[in-house]
C-alpha positions in Angstrom: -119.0 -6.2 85.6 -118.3 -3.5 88.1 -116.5 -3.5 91.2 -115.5 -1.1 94.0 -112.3 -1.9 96.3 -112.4 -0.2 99.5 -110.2 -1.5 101.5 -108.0 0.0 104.5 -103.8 -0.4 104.5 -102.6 -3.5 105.8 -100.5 -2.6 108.4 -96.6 -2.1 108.5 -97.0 -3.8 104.6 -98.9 -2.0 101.9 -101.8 1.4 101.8 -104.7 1.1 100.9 -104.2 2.6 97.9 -101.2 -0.5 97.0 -103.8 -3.0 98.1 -106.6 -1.7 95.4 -103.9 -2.0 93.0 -103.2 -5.4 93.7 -106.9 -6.4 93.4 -107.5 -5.0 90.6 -104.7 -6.7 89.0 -105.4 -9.8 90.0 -109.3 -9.6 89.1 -108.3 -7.8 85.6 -106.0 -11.3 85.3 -109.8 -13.2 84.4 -112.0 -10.1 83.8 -109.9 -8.1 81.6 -112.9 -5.8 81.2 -114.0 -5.2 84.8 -114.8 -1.7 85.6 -113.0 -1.4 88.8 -113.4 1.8 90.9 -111.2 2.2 93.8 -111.5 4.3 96.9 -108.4 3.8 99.0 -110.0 4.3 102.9 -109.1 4.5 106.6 -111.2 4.6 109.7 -109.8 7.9 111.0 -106.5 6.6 112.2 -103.3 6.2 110.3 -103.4 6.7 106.5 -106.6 8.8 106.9 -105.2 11.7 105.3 -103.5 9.9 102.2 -106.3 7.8 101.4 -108.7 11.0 101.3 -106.1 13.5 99.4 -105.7 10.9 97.0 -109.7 10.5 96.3 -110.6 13.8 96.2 -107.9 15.0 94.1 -106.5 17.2 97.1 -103.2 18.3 98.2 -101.3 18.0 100.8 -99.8 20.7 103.5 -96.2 20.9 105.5 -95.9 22.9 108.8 -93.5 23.4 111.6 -95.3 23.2 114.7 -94.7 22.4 118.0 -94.0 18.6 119.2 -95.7 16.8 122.2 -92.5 17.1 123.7 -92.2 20.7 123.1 -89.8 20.2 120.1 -90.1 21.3 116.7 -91.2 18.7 114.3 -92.5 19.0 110.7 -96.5 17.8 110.4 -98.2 17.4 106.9 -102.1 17.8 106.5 -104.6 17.6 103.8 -106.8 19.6 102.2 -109.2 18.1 100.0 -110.2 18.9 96.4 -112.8 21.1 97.4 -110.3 23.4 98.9 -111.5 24.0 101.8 -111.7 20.9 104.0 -108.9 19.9 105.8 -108.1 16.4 107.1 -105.7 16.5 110.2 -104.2 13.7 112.1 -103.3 14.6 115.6 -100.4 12.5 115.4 -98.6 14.4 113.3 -98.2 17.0 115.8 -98.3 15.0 118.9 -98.5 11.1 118.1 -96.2 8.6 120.3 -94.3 8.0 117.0 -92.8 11.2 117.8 -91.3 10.4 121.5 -88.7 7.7 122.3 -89.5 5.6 124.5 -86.8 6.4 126.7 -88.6 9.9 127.2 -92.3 9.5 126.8 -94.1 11.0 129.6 -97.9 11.9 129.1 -97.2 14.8 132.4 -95.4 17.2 129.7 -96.5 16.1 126.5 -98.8 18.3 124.6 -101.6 18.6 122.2 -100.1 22.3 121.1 -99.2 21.3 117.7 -102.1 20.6 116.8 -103.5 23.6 116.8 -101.0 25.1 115.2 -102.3 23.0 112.4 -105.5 23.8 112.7 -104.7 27.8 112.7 -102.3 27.2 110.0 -105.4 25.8 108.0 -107.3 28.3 108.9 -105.1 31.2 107.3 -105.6 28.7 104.1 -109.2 29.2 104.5 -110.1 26.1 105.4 -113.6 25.8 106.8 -114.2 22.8 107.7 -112.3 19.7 109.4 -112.0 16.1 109.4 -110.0 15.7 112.8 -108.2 11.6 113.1 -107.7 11.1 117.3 -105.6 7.8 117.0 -102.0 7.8 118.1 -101.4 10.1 120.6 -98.5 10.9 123.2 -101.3 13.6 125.2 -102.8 13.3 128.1 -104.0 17.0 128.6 -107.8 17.3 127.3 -106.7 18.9 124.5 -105.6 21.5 126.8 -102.6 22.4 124.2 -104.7 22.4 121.3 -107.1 25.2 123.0 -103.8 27.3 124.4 -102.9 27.6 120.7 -106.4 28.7 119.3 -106.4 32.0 121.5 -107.8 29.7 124.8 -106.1 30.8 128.7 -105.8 28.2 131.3 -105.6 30.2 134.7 -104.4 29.2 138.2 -105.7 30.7 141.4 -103.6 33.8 140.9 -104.7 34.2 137.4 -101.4 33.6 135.7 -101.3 31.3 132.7 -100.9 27.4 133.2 -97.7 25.6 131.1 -98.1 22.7 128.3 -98.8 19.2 129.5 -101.7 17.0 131.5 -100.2 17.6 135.1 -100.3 21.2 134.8 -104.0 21.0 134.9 -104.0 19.8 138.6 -103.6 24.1 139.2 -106.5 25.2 137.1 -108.8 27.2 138.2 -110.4 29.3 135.6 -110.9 28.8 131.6 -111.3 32.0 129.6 -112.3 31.5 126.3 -112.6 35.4 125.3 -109.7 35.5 122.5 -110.3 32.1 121.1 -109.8 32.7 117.7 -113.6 34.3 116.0 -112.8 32.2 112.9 -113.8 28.8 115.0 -117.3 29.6 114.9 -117.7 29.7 110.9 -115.9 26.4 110.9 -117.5 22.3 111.1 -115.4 20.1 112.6 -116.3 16.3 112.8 -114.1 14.4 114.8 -113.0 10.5 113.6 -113.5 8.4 116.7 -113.6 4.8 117.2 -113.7 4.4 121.1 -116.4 5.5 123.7 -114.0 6.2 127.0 -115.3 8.8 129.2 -112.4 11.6 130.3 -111.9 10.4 133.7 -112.0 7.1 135.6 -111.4 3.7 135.9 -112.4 3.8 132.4 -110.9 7.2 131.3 -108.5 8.7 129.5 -105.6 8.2 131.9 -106.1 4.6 133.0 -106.9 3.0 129.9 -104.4 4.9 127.6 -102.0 6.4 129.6 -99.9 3.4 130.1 -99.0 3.1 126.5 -97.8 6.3 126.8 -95.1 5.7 129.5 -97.4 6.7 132.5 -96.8 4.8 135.8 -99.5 3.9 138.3 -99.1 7.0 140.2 -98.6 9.2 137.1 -101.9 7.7 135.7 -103.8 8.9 139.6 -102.4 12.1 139.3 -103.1 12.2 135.4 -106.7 11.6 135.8 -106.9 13.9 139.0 -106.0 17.0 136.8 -108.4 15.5 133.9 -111.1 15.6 136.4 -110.3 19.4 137.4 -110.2 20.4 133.6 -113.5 18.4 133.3 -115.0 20.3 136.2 -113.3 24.0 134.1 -115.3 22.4 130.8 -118.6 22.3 132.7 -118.3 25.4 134.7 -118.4 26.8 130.6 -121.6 25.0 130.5 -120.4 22.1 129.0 -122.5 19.9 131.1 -121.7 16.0 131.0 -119.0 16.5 128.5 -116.9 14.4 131.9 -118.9 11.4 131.1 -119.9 11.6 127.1 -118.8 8.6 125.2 -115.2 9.5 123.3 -114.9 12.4 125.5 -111.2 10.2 126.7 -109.9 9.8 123.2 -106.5 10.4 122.3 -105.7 11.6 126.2 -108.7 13.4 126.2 -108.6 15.4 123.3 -112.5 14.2 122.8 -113.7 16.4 125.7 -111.6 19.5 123.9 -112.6 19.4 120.7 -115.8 18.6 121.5 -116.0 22.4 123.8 -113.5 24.3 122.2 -114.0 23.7 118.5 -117.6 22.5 118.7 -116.9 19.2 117.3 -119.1 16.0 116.6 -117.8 12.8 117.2 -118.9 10.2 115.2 -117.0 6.8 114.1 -114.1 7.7 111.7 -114.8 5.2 108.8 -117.9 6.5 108.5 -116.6 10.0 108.1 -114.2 8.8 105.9 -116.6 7.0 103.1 -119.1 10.0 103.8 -116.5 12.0 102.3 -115.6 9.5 99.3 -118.9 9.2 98.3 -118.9 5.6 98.3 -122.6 5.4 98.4 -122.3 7.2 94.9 -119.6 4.5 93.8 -121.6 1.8 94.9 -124.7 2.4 92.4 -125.0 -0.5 89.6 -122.0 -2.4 91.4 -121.7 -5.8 90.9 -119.2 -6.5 93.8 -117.7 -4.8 96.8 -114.0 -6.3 97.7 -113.1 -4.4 101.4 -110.3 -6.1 103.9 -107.5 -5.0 106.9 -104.7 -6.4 107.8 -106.2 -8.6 110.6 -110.4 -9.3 110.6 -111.2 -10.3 114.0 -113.8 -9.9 116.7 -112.9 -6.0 116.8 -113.6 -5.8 113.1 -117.0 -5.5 114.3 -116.5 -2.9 116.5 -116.5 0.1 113.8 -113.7 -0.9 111.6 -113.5 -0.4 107.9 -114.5 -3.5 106.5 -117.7 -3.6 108.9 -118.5 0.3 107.8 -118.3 -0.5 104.3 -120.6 -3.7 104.1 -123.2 -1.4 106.2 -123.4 0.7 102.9 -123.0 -1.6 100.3 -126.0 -4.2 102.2 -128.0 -0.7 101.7 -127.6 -1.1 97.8 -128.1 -5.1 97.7 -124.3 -5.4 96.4 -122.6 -8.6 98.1 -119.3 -7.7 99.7 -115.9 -10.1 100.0 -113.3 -9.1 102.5 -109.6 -9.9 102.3 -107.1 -9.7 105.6 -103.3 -10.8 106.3 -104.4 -12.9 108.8 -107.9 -13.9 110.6 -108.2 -13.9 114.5 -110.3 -14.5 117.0 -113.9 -13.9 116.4 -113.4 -12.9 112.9 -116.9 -14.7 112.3 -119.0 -12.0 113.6 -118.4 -9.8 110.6 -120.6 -12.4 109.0 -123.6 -11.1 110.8 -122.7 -7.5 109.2 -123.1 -7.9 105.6 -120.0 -9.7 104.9 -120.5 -12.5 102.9 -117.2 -14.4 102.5 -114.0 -14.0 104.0 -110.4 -15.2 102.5 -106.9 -14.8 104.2 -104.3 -13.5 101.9 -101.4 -15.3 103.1 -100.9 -19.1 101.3 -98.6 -20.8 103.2 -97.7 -21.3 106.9 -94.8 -18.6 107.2 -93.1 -16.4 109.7 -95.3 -13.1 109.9 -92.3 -10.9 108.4 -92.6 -12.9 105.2 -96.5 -12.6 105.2 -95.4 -9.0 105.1 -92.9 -9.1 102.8 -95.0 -11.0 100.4 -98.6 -8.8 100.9 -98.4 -7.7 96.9 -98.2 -10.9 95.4 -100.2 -12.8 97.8 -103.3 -10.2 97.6 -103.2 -10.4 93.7 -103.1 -14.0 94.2 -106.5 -14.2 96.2 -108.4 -11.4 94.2 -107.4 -13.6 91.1 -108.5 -16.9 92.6 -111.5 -14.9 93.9 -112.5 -13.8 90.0 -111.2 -17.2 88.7 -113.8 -18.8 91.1 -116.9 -15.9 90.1 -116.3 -16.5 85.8 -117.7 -20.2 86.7 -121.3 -18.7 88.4 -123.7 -19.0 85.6 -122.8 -16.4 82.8 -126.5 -14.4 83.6 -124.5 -13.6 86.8 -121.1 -12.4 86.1 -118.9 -13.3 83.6 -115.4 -12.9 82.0 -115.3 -10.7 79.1 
């Protein structure tokens, strides 16, 4: 009997890579003998860059760079076995962890760190990139990003704009000339899971910038400057990169990446199991076990569990998913190759102990899972 566990972390409890473990214990409990193979995954958000280090045998990278509040802070990145790719999450230079909330404001803060990264990589000869967009404290295009890659934002009197979303109200004029060469021998593929133009009612600023400790007037003046940098990015000839889906990710860092690096966006988990192979891992599998900390209606929206059952329903293997807790909706994963769905938690219980208690709880189900497969006719699976 073979399995593959690909499940995501279960949030503020256990990675990925801790909830494999805990399946696979719990199915080795009745099928001592399972081959299990486990690829610990993300969808391009938090834990993207530990569950693709781990899998590829990669290492990972420390770097002083500078903070979305202009601070120095330390941000790690990966670099996967092949040596050469490097996994980045923006929020370890510029994510809202980094800001108290007593002193968030998305005017200021800044996507520069991230390209310090990015250059930092580069001098490791890094080639290509797996960029995560969740998490951010930005609100400036990726306006900081590009400043640190060579890029000059220029006012009316061609003098160089500061760091920060607001400063973008002045811009007149984007000169790309001493971007740095190395760019354009690199791939960068960007994990996205939402489809928010830069500007608008539905942009960047409205929809995100709250979170981020915007007001109602610093989200009109927000999106005002995102609409003159959108006008900059066109006048490069980046036409309709204002309204193209993902463009307002992570304050707009879509739209920058997209121009200044070149980058595709496309939905992280499938970036993330394109680069663990799991179509590979899935041949001659008997079983796919995938879960989240929470399956509801969004689970169908691009999340992990979703992603992997697309792959595995390619190879005919039937797919179980485990989650914390099941909300509203959850049913509609049904319709995307998910055949049965268990809760991990066993008793009514306040939602710290449900955290508190995701190890045994998870090896629990997974065995009650294989406990419940050893009594499907023996020509089907069976305990060794």
């Amino acid at each position: 009997m073979k399995i593959v566990i690909v499940c995501d972390s279960f949030k503020e409890s256990l990675s990925s890579l801790s909830v494999a473990e805990e399946v696979e214990a719990g199915f080795r409990a009745v099928f001592p003998a399972v081959e299990c193979i486990s690829l610990p995954v993300a969808d391009g958000g938090e834990g993207t860059v530990d569950a693709l280090v781990h899998a590829t045998a990669g290492q990972f990278r420390l770097h002083h760079v500078t903070g979305p509040m202009g601070d120095l802070v330390q941000a790690r990145y990966g670099v996967l076995g092949d040596g050469r790719t490097a996994v980045i999450e923006m929020a370890a230079a510029a994510g809202l962890d980094l800001v108290p909330r007593a002193v968030r404001d998305p005017r200021i803060a800044t996507t520069f760190g991230l390209g310090q990264l990015i250059l930092h990589a580069l001098d490791s000869g890094c080639r290509r990139f797996i960029l995560g967009l969740g998490g951010s404290a930005t609100n400036d295009g990726g306006a900081g990003m590009a400043q640190a890659l060579g890029v000059r934002l220029l006012d009316q009197n061609e003098q160089e704009l500061p760091t920060g979303g607001a400063a973008l109200q002045a811009l007149a004029r984007i000169d790309t000339s001493a971007l740095d060469p190395r760019l354009g021998e690199c791939v960068f593929e960007i994990a996205c899971d939402v489809d928010n133009p830069l500007t608008g009612e539905h942009g960047a600023s409205a929809v995100f910038g709250p979170q981020k400790g915007a007001t109602p007037d610093m989200v009109a003046l927000l999106d005002t400057a995102l609409i003159r940098f959108g006008e900059a990015l066109e006048a490069l000839g980046s036409t309709g990169i204002m309204t193209a889906p993902g463009a307002g990710a992570a304050g707009g860092l879509g739209a920058g990446a997209s121009v200044f690096l070149g980058a595709k966006l496309r939905p992280g988990v499938d970036i993330v199991l394109d680069a663990l192979a799991l179509d590979t891992a899935l041949v001659g599998a008997d079983l796919v076990i995938t879960g989240e900390g929470r399956l509801d209606g969004q689970t169908a929206r691009g999340k992990t569990p979703v992603g992997v059952a697309r792959l595995a329903r390619q190879h005919g293997v039937p797919v179980i998913a485990l989650a914390g807790a099941l909300g509203a909706g959850y049913e509609a994963v049904y319709d995307h190759g998910i055949s049965a769905v268990f809760s991990v938690v066993n008793r009514p219980c306040l939602l710290e102990e449900a955290l508190a208690d995701a190890r045994p709880n998870i090896r629990g189900t997974a065995r009650n899972i294989a406990a419940l497969l050893a009594l499907s006719p023996k020509d089907v699976l069976s305990p060794a």
